[in-house]
VMD Tcl script that builds the backbone (N, CA, C; Angstrom):
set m [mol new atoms 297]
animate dup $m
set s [atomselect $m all]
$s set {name element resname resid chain x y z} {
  {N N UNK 1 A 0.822 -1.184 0.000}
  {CA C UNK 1 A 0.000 0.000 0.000}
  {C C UNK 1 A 0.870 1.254 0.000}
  {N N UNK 2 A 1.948 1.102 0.607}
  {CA C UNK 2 A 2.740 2.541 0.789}
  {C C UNK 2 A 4.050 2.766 -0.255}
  {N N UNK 3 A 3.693 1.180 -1.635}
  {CA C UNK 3 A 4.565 1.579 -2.883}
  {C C UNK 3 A 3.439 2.019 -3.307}
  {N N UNK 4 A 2.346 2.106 -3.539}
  {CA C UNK 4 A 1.211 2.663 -4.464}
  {C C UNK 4 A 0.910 4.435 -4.156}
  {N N UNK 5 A 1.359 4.723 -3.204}
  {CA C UNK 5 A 1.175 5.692 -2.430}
  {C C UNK 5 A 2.439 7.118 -2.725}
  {N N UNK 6 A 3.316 6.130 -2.994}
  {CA C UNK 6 A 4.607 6.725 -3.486}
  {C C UNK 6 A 4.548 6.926 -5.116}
  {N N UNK 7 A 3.896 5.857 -5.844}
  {CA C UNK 7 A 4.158 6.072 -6.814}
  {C C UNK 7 A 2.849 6.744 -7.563}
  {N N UNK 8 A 1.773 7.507 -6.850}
  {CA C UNK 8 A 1.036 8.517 -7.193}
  {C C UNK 8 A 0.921 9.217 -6.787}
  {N N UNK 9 A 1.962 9.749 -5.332}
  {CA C UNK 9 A 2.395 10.973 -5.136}
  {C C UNK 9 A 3.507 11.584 -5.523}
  {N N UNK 10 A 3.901 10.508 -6.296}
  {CA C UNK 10 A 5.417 11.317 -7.240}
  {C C UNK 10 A 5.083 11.771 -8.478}
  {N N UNK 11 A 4.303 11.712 -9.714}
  {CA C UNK 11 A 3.801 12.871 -10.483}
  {C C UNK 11 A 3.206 13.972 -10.025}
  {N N UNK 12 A 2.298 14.066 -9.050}
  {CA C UNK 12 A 1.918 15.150 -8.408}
  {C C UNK 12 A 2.729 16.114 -7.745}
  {N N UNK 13 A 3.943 15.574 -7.165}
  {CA C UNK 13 A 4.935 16.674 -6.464}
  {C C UNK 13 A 5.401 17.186 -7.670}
  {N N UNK 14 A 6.130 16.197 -8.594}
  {CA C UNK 14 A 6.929 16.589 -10.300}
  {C C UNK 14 A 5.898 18.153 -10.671}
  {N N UNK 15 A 4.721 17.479 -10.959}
  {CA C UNK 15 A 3.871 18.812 -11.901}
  {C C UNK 15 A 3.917 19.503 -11.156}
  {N N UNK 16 A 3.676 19.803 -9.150}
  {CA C UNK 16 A 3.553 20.785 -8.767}
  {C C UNK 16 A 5.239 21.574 -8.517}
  {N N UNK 17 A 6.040 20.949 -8.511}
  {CA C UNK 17 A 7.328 21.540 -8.719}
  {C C UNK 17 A 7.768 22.522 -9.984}
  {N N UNK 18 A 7.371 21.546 -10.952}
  {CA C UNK 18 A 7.377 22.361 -12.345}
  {C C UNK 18 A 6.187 23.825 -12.501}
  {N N UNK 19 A 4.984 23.412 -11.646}
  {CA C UNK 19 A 4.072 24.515 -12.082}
  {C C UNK 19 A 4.653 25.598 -11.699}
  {N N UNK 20 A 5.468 25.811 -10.126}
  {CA C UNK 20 A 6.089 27.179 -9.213}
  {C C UNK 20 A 7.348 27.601 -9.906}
  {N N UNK 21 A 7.918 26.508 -10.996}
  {CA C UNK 21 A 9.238 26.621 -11.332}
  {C C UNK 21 A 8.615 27.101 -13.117}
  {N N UNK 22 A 7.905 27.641 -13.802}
  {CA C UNK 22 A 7.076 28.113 -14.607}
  {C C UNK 22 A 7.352 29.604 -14.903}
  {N N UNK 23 A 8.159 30.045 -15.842}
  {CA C UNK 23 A 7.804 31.983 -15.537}
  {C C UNK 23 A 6.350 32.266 -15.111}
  {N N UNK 24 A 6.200 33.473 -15.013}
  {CA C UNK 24 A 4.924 34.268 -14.087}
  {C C UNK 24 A 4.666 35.055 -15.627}
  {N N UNK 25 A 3.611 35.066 -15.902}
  {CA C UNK 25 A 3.498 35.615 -16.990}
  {C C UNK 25 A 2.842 37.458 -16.278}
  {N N UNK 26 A 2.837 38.406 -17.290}
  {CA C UNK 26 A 2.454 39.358 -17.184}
  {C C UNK 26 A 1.214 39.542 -16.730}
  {N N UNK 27 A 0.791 40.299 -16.246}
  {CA C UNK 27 A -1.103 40.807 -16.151}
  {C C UNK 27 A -1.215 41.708 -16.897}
  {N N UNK 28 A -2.785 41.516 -17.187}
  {CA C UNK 28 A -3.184 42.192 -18.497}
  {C C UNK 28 A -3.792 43.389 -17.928}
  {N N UNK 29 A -3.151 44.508 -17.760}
  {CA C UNK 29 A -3.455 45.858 -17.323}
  {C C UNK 29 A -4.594 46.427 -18.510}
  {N N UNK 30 A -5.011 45.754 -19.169}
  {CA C UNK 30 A -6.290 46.778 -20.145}
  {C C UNK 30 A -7.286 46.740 -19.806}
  {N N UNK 31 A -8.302 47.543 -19.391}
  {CA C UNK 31 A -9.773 47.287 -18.817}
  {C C UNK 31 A -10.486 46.874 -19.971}
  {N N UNK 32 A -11.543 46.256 -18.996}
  {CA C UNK 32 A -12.779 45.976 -19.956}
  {C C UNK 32 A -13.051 46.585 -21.314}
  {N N UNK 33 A -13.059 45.834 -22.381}
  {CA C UNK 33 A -13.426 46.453 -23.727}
  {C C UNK 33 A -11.972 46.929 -24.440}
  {N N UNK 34 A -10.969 47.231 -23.500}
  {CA C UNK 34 A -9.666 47.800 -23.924}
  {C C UNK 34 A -8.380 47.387 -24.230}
  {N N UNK 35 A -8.624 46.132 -24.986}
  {CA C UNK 35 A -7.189 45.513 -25.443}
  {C C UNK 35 A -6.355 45.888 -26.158}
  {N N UNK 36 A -5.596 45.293 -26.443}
  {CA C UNK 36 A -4.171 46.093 -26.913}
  {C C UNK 36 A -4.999 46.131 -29.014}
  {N N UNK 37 A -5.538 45.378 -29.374}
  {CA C UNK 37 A -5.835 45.463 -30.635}
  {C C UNK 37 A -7.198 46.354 -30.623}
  {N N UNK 38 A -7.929 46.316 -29.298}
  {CA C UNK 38 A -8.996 47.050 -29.421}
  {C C UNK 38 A -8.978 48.562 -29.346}
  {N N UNK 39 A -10.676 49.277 -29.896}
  {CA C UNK 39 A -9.990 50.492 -29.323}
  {C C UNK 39 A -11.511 50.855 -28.427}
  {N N UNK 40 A -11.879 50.424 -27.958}
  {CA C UNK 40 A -12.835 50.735 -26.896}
  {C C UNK 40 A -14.153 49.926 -27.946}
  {N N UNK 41 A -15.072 49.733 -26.472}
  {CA C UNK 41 A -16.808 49.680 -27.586}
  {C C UNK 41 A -17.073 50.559 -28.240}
  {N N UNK 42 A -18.020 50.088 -28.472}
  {CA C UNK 42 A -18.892 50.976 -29.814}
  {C C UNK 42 A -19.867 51.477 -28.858}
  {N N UNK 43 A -20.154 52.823 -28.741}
  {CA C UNK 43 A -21.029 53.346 -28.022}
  {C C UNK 43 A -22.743 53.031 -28.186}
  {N N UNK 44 A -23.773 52.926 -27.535}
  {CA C UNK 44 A -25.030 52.440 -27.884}
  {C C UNK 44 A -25.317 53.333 -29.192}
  {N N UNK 45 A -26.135 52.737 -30.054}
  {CA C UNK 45 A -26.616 53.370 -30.776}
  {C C UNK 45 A -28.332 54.167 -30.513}
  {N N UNK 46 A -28.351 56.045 -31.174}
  {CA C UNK 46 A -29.569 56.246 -30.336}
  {C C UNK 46 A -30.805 55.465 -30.368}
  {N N UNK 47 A -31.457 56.173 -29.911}
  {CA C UNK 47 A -33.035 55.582 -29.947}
  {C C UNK 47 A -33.780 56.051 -30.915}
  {N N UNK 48 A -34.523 55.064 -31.437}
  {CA C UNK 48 A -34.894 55.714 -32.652}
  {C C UNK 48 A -36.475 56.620 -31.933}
  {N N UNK 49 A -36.457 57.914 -33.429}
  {CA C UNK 49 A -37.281 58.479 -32.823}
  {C C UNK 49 A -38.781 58.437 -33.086}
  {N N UNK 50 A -39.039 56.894 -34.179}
  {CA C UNK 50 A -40.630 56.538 -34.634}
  {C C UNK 50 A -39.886 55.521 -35.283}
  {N N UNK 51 A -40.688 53.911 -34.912}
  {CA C UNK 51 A -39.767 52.725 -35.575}
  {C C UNK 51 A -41.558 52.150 -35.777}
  {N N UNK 52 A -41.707 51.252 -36.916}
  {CA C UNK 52 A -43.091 50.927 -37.366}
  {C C UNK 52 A -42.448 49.712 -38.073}
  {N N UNK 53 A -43.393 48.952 -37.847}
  {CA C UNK 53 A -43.363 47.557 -38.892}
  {C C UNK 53 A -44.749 47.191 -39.768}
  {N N UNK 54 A -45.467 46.437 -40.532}
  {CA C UNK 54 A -46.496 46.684 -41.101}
  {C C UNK 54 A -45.920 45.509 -41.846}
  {N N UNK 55 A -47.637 44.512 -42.454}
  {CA C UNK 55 A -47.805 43.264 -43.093}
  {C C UNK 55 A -48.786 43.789 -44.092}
  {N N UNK 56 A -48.669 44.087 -44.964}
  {CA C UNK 56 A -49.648 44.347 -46.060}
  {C C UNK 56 A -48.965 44.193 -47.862}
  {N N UNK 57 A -50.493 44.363 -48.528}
  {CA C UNK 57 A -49.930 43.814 -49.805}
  {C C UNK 57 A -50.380 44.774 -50.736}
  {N N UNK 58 A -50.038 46.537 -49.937}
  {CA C UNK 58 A -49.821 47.511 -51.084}
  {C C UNK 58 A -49.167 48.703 -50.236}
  {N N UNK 59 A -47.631 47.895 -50.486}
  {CA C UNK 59 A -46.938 49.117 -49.734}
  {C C UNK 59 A -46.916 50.291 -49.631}
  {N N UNK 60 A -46.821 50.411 -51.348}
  {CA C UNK 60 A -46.843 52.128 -51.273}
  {C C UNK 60 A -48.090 52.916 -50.806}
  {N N UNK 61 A -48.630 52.419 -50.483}
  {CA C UNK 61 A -50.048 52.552 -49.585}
  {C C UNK 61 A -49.729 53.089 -48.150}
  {N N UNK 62 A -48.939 51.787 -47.688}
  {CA C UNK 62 A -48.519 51.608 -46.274}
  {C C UNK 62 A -47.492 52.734 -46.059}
  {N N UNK 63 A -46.587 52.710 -47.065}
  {CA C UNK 63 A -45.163 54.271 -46.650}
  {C C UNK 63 A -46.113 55.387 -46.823}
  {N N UNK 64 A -47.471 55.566 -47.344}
  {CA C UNK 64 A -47.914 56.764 -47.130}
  {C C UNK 64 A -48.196 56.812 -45.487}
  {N N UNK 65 A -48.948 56.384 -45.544}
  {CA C UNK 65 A -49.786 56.074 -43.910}
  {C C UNK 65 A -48.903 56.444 -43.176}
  {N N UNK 66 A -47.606 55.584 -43.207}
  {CA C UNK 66 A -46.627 55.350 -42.449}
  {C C UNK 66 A -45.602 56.798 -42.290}
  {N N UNK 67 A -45.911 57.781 -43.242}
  {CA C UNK 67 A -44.651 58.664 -43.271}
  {C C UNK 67 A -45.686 59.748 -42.842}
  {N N UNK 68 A -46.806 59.974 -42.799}
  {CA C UNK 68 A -47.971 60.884 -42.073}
  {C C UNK 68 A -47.693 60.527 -40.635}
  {N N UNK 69 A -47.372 59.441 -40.158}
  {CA C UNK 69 A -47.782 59.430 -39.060}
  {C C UNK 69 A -46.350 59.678 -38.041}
  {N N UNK 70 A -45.033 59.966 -38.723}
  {CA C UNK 70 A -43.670 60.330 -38.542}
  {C C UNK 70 A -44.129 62.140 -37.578}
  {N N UNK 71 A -43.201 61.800 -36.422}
  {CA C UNK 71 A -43.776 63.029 -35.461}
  {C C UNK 71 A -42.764 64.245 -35.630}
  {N N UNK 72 A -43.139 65.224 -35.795}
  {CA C UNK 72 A -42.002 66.564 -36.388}
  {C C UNK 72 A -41.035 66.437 -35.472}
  {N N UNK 73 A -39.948 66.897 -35.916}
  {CA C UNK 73 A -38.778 66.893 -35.128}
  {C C UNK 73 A -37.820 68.099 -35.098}
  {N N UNK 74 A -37.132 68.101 -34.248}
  {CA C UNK 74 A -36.504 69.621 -34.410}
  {C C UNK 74 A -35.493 69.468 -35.557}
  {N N UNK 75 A -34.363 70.413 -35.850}
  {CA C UNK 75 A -33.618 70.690 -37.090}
  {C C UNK 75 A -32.480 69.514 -36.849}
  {N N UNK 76 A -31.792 68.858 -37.653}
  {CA C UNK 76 A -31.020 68.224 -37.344}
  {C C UNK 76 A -30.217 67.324 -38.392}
  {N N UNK 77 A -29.808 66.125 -37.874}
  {CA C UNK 77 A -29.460 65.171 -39.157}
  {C C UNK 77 A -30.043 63.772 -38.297}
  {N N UNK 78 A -30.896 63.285 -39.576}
  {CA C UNK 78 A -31.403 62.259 -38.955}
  {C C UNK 78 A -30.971 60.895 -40.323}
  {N N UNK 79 A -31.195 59.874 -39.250}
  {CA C UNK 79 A -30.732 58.573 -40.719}
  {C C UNK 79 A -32.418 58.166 -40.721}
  {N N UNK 80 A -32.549 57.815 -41.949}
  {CA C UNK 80 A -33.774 57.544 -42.023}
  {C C UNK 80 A -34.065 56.351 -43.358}
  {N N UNK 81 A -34.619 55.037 -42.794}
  {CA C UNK 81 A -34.433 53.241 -43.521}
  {C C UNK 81 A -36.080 52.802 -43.971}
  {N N UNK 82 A -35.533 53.279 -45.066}
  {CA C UNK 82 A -37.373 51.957 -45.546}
  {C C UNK 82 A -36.829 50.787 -46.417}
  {N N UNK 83 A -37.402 49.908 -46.257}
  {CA C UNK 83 A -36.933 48.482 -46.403}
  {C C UNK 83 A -38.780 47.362 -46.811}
  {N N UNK 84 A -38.893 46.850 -48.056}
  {CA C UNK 84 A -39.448 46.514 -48.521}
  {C C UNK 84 A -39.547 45.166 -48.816}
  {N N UNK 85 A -39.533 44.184 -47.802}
  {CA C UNK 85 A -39.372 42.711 -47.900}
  {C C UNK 85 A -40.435 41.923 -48.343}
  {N N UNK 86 A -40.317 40.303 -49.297}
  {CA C UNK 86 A -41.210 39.585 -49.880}
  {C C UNK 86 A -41.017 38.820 -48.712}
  {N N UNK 87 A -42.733 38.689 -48.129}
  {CA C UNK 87 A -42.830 37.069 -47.106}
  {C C UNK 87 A -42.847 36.057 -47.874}
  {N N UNK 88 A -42.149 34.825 -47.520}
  {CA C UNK 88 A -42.729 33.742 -47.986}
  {C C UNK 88 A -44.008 33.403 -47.812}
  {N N UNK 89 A -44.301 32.264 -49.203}
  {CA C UNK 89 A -45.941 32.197 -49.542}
  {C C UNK 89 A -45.608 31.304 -47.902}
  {N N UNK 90 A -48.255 31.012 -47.629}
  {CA C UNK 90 A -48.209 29.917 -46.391}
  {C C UNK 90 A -48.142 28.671 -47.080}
  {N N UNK 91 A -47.606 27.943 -46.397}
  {CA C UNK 91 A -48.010 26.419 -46.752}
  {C C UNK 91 A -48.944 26.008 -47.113}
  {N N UNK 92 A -49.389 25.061 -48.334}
  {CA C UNK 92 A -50.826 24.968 -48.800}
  {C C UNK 92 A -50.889 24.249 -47.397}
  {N N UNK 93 A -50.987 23.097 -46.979}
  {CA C UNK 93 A -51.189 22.120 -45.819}
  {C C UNK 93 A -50.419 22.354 -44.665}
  {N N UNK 94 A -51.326 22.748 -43.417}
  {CA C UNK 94 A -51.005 22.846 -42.252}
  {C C UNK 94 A -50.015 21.601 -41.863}
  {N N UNK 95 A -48.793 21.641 -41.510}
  {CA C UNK 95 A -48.382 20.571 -40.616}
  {C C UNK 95 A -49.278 19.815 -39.758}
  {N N UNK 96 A -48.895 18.280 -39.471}
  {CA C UNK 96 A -49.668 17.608 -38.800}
  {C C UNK 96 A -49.000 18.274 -37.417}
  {N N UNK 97 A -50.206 17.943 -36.421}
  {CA C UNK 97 A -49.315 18.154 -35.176}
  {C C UNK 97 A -49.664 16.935 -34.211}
  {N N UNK 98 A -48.124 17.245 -33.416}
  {CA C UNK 98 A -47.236 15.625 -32.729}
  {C C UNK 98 A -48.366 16.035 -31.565}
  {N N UNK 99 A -48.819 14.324 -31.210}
  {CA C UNK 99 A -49.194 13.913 -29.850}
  {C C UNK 99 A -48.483 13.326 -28.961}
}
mol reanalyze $m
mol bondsrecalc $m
mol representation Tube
mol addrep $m
């Protein structure tokens, strides 16, 4: 019992000898977000100031509606996205559903 004892406490002293006998590596003095390749976050982006979504099948219908109902704003520079996507058709046949 006390060769078995020896001979699996002798890799364990080895690695822990070698781990203290290991250079010490540096600490990484860059804060959060601030690595040496980084250059900080990206700040939030604002809030938008009227965001609308809409399902219909006569848009240019809908960007009217939709640009009436845009609330005045003071003088400025604003970004401003219309975006015109095809839904896929429905499935002729409902999926069965699992019991």
């Amino acid at each position: 019992m006390k060769q078995i004892a020896i001979y699996l406490s002798a890799p364990l002293l080895l690695v822990s000898a070698l781990a203290c006998a290991a250079p010490q590596t540096q600490a990484d003095h860059h804060p959060e977000g601030f690595g040496p390749h980084k250059h900080g976050m990206m700040p939030p982006r604002p809030m938008p100031l009227y965001a609308a979504t809409e399902t219909t099948t006569t848009p240019a219908e809908t960007l009217k509606n939709l640009v009436a109902q845009v609330p005045q704003t003071a003088a400025g520079k604003y970004q401003v996205k219309v975006e015109v996507l095809p839904l896929p058709e429905k499935p002729m046949h409902p999926a069965p559903a699992d019991h």
